[in-house]
C-alpha positions as CSV (number, residue, x, y, z in Angstrom):
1,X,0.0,0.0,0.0
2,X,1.2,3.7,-0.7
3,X,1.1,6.5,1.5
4,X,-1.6,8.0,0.9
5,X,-5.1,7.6,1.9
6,X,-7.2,4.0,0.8
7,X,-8.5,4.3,-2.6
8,X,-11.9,2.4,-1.5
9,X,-13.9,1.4,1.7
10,X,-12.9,-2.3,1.0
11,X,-9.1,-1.4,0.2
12,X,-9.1,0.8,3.3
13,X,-10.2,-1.8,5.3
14,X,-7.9,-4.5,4.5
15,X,-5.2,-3.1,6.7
16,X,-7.1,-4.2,9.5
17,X,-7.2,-7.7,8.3
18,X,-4.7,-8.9,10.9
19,X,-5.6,-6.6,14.0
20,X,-8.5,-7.2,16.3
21,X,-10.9,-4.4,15.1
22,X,-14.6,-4.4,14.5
23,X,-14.8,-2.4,11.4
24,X,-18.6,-1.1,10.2
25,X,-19.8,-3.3,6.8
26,X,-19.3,-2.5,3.5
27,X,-22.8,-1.2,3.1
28,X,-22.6,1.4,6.3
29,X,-18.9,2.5,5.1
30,X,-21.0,3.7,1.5
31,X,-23.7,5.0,3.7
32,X,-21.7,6.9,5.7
33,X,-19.5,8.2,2.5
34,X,-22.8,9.0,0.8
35,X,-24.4,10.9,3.6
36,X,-21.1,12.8,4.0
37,X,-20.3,13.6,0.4
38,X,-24.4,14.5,0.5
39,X,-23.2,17.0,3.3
40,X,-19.9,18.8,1.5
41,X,-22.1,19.0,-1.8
42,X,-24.9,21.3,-0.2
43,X,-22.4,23.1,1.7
44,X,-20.5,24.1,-1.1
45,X,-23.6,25.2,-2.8
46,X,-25.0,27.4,0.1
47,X,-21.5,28.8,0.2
48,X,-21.4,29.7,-3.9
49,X,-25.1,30.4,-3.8
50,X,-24.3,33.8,-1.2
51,X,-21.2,34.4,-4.0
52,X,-23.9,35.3,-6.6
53,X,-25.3,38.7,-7.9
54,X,-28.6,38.9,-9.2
55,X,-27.9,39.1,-12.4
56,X,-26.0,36.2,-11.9
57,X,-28.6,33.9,-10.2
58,X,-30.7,35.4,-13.4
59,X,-28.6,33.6,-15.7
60,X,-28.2,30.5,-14.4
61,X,-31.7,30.4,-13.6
62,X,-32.6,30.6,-17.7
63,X,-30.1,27.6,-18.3
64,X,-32.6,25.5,-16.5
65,X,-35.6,27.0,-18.6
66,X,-36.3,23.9,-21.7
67,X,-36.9,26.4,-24.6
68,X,-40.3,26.0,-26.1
69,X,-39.5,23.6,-29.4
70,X,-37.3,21.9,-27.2
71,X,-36.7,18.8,-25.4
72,X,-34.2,19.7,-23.1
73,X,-32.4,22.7,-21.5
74,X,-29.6,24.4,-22.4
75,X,-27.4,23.1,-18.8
76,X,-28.5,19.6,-19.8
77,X,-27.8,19.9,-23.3
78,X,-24.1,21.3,-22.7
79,X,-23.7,18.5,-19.8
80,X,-24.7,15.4,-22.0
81,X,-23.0,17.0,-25.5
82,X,-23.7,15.8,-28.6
83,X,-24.1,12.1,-29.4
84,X,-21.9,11.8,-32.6
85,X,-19.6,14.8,-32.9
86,X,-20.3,15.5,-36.9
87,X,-18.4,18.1,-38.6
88,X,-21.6,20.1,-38.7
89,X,-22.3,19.8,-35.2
90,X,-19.1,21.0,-34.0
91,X,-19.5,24.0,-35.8
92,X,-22.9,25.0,-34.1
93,X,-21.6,24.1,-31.0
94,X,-18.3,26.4,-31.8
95,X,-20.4,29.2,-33.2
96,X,-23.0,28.7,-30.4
97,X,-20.2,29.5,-28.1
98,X,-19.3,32.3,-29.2
């Protein structure tokens, strides 16, 4: 094993193989990693949401709108990408950018 931290619940845990320690189960280590990483994740966006001006909370707010003629929005559309990246499709996307 390196130095630094375990790489995974189960990987973490091995070290303690040959000790007598009563470790929790996989399933309440993921819980517990879940709840936590549940935890830092509204955290950070309660500390980024104060951050924002209006107009910025304004913009963000229209990515979320689904444009009428349209199946999704413009956040979900830039997070998935296209599905076959086509000649023509990468030059919308790199004139929408601009």
């Amino acid at each position: 094993m390196g130095a630094g931290p375990p790489t995974s619940p189960v990987r973490g845990s091995e070290r303690f193989g040959t000790e007598d320690v009563l470790l929790p189960g996989i399933s309440t280590l993921t819980r517990l990693v879940a709840r936590e990483r549940e935890r830092a994740t509204r955290e950070l966006h309660d500390t980024l949401a104060v951050l924002l001006s209006a107009q910025q909370r304004a913009v963000l707010d229209l990515l979320l709108e689904v444009p009428p003629g349209k199946k999704v929005s413009d956040l979900e559309r830039w997070r998935t990408g296209p599905s076959k990246a086509s000649g023509p499709q990468i030059a919308r996307a790199a004139g929408s950018a601009r």
